[in-house]
C-alpha positions in Angstrom: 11.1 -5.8 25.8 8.6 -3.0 24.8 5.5 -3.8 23.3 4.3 -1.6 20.8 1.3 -1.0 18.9 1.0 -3.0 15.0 -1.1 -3.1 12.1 -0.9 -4.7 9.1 -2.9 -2.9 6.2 -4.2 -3.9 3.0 -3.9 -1.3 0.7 -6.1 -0.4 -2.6 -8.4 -3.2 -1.6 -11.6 -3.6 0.7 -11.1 -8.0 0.2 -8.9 -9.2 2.7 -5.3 -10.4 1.0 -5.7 -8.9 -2.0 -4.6 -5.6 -1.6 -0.6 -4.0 -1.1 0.0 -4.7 2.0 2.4 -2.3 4.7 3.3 -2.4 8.3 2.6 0.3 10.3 3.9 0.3 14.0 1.6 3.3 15.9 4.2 3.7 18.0 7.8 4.2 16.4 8.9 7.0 19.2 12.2 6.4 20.7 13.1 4.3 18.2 16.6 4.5 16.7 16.6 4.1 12.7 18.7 1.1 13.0 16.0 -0.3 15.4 13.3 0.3 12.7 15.0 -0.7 10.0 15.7 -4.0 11.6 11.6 -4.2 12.1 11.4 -3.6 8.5 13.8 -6.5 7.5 11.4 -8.6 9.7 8.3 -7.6 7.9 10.2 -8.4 5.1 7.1 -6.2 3.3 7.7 -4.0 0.5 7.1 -1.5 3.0 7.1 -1.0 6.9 6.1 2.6 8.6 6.8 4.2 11.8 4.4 6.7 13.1 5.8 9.5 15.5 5.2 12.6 17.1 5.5 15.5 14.6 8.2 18.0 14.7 6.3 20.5 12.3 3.0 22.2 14.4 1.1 21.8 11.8 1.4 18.0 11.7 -1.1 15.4 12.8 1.6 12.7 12.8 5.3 12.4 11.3 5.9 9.0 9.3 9.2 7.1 8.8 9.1 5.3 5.8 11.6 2.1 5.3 11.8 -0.9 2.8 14.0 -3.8 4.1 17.2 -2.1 2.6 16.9 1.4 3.1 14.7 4.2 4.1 12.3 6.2 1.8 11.3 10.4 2.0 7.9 9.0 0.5 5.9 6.3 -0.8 2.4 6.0 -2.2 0.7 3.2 -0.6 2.4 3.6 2.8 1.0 6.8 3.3 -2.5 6.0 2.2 -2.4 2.8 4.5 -0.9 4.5 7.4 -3.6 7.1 7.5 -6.2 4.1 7.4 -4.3 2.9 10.3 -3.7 6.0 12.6 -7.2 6.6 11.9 -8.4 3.4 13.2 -6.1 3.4 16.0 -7.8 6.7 17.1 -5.9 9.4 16.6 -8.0 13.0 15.5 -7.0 15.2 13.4 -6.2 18.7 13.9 -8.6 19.6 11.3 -11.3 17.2 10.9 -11.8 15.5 7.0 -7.9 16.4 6.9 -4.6 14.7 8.0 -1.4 16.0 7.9 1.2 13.5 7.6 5.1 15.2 8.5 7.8 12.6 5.8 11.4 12.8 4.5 9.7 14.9 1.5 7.8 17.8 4.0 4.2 18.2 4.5 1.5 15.9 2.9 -2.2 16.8 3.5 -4.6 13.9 2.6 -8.6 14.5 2.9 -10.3 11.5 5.4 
């Protein structure tokens, strides 16, 4: 079994519990969609993300976005908690104070 890397982020809060809370595996590469869509049944969250390599240069990271039924183009509090997370993890962007996260729904820039 592959380990891979996990964080569970509170969202919209700095209090521990109290925020929205998503999944974020740091790792999803070389995972089938059926494989991360079981992890997101699992995490039985609202929300459970995947980070990848980009397929778009001008990416930092490409995010797969699933709920436990189904997957998403975008979501809100995913992304926000996913850059906390890829952040955290160590990851640095192309352009620092900016990330640019590759989803379903095309480019998203978001200012760190």
């Amino acid at each position: 079994m592959t380990t891979r890397p996990f964080q569970q982020v509170d969202v919209f809060t700095a209090v521990p519990f109290k925020g929205n809370p998503v999944a974020v595996v740091l790792d999803g590469n070389g995972l089938a969609t059926a494989e991360m869509q079981a992890v997101a049944r699992w995490t039985n969250l609202s929300e459970t993300t995947f980070v990848c390599a980009p397929g778009d240069p001008g990416a930092d990271y490409r995010l797969r976005i699933f709920t436990p039924g189904r997957e998403l183009p975008f979501a809100g509090h995913p992304t926000i908690g996913s850059a906390h997370a890829v952040l955290r993890h160590g990851l640095r962007p192309r352009t620092p104070g900016r990330l640019v996260q590759e989803c379903g729904k095309g480019l998203v820039s978001l200012r760190v």
